[in-house]
ROSE-4610 file (N, C-alpha, C; in Angstrom, 1 decimal, always signed):
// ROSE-4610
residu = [X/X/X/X/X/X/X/X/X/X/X/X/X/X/X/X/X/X/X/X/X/X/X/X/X/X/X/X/X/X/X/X/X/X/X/X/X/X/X/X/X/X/X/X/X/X/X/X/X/X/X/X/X/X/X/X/X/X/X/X/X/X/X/X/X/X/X/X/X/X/X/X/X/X/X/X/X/X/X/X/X/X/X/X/X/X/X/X/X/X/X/X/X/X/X/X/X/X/X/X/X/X/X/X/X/X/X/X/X/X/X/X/X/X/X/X/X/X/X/X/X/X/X/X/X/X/X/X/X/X/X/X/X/X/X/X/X/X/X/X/X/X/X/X/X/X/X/X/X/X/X/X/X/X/X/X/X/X/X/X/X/X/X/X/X/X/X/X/X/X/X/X/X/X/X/X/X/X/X/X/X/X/X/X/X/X/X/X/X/X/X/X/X/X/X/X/X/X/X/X/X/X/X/X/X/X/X/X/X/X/X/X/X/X/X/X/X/X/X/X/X/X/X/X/X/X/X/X/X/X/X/X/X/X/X/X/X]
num = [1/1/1/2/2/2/3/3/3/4/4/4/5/5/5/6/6/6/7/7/7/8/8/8/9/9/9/10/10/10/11/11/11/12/12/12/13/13/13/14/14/14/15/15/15/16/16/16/17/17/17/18/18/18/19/19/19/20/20/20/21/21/21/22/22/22/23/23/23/24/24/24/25/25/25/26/26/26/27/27/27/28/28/28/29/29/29/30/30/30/31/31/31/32/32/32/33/33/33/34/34/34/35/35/35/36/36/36/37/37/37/38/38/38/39/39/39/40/40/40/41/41/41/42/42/42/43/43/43/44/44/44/45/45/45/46/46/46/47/47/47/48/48/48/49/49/49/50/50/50/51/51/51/52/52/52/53/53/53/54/54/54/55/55/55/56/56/56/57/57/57/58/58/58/59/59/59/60/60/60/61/61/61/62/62/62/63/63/63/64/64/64/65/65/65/66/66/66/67/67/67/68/68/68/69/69/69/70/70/70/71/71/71/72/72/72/73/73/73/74/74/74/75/75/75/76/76/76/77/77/77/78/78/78/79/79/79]
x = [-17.0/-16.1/-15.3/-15.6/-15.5/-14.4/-14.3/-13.2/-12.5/-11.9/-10.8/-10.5/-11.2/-11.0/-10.1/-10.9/-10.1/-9.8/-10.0/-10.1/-7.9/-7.6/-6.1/-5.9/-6.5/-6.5/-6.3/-5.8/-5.8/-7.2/-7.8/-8.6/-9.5/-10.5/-11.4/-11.9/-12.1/-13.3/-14.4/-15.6/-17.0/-17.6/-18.2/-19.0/-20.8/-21.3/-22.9/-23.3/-24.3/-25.0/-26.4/-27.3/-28.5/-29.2/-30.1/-29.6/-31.2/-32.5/-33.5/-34.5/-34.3/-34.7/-34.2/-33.1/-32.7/-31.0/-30.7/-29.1/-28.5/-26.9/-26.2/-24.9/-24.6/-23.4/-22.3/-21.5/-20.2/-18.8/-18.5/-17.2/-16.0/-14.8/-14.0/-12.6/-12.0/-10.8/-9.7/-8.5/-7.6/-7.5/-8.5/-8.3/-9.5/-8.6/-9.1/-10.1/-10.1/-10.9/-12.8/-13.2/-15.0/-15.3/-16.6/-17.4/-18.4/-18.3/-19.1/-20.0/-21.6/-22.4/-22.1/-22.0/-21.5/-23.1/-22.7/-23.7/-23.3/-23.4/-22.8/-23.8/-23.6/-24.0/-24.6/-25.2/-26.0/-25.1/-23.8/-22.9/-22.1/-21.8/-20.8/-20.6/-19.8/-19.7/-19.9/-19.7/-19.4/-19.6/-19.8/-20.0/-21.5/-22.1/-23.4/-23.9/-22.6/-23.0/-23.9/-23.6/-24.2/-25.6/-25.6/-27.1/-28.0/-27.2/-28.2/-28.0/-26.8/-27.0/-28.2/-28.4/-29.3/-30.5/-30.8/-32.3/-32.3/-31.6/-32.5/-32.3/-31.2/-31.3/-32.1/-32.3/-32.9/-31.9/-31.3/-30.1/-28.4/-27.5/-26.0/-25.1/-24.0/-23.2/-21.8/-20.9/-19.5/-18.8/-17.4/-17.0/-15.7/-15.0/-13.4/-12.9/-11.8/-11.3/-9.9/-9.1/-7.9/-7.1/-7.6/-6.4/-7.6/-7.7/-8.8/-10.4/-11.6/-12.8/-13.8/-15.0/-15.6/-17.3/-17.7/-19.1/-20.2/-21.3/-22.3/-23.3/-24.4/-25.7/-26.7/-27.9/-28.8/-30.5/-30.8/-32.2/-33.2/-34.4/-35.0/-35.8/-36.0/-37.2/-38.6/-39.0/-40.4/-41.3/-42.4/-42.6/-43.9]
y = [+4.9/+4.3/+5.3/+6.1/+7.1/+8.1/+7.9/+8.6/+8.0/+6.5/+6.0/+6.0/+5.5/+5.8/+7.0/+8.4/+9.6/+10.8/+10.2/+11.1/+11.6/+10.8/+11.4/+10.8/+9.9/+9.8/+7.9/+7.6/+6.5/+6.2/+6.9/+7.2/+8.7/+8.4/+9.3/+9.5/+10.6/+11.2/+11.0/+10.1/+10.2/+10.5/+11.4/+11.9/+11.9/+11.7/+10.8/+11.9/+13.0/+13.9/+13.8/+13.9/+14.0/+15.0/+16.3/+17.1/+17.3/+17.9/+17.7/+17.6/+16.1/+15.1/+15.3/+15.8/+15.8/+14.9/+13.9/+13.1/+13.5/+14.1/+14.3/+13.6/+13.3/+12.5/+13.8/+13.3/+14.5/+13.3/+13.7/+12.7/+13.7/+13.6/+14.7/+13.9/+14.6/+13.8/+14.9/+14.4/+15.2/+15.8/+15.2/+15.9/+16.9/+18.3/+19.7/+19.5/+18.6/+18.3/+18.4/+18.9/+19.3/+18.1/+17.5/+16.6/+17.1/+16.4/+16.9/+16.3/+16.3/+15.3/+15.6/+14.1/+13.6/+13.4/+13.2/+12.5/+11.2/+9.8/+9.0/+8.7/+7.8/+7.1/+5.8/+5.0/+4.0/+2.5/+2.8/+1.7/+1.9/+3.0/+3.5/+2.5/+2.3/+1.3/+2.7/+3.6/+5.0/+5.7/+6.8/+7.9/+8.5/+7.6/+7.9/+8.5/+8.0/+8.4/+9.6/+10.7/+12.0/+12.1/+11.8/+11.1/+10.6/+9.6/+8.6/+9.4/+10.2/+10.7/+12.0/+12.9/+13.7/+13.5/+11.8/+11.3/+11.1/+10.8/+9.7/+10.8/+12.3/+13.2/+14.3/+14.9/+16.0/+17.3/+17.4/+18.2/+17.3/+18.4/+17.5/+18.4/+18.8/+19.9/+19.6/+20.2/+19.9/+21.1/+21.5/+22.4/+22.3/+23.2/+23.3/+23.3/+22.3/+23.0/+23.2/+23.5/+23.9/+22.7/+21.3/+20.5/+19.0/+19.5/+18.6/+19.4/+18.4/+19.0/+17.9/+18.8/+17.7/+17.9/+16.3/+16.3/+15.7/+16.5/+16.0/+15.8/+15.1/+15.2/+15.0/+15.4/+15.5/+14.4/+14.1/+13.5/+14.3/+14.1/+15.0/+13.3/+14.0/+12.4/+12.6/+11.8/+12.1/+13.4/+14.0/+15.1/+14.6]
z = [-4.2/-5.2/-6.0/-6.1/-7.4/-6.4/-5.2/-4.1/-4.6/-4.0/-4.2/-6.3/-6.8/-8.3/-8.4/-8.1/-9.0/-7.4/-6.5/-5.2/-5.2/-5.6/-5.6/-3.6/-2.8/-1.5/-1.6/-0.9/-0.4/+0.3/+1.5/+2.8/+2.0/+1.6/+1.1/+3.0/+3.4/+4.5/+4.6/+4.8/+5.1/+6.1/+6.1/+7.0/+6.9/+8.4/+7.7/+9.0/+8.8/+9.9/+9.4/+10.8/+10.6/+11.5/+10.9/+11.4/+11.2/+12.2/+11.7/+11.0/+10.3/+9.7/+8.3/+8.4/+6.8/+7.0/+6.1/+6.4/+5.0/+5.8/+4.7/+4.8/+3.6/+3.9/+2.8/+3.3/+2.2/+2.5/+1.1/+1.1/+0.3/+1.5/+0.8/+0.5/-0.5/-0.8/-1.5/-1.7/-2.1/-3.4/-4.0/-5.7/-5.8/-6.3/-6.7/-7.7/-8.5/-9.7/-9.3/-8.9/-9.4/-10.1/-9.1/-10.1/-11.5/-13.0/-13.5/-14.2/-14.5/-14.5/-16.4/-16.5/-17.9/-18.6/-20.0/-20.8/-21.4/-20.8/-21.4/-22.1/-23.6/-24.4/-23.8/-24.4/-24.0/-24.1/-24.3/-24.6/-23.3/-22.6/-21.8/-21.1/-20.2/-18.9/-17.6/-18.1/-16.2/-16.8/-15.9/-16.4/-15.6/-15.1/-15.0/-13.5/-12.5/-11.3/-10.5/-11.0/-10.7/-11.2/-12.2/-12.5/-11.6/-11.1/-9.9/-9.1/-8.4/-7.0/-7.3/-8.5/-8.5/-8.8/-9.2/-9.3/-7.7/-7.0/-6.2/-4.8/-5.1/-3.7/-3.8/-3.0/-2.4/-3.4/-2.5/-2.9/-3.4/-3.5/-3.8/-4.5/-3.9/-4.6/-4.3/-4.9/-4.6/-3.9/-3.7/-2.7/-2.6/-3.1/-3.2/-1.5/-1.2/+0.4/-0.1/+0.7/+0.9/+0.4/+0.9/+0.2/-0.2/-1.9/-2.5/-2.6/-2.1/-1.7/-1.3/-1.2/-0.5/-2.1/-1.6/-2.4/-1.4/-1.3/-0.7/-1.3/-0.6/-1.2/+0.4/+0.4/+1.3/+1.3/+1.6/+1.9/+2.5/+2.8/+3.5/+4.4/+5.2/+6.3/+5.7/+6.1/+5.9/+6.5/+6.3/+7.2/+8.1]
């Protein structure tokens, strides 16, 4: 959601790999802008996304490309 919102892209990139037992998904889009995990207040309506993605992943980082960037996060499988 947060692609099309502020991605500056019509068509955000998803990509979904699973790569010995760990799944990453990375979503890249045209805006240079770096995600950054906010403090919203308890009234807020947004703000809180990064939050959830870094409660509920393994890992999760962002990544300047050449035109925009990309954001992923990772899972691990069970072992």
């Amino acid at each position: 959601m947060n692609a099309w919102r502020h991605g500056l892209t019509a068509s955000p990139v998803v990509l979904v790999v699973i790569t010995g037992g760990t799944l990453r998904v990375t979503v890249a889009d045209r805006s240079p802008s770096l995600p950054e995990q906010r403090k919203p207040n308890s009234l807020s309506e947004s703000g809180r996304g990064l939050q959830l993605v870094a409660g509920l992943t393994h890992r999760w980082g962002a990544e300047p490309q050449k035109l925009g960037k990309r954001v992923w996060f990772e899972l691990d499988g069970a072992a």
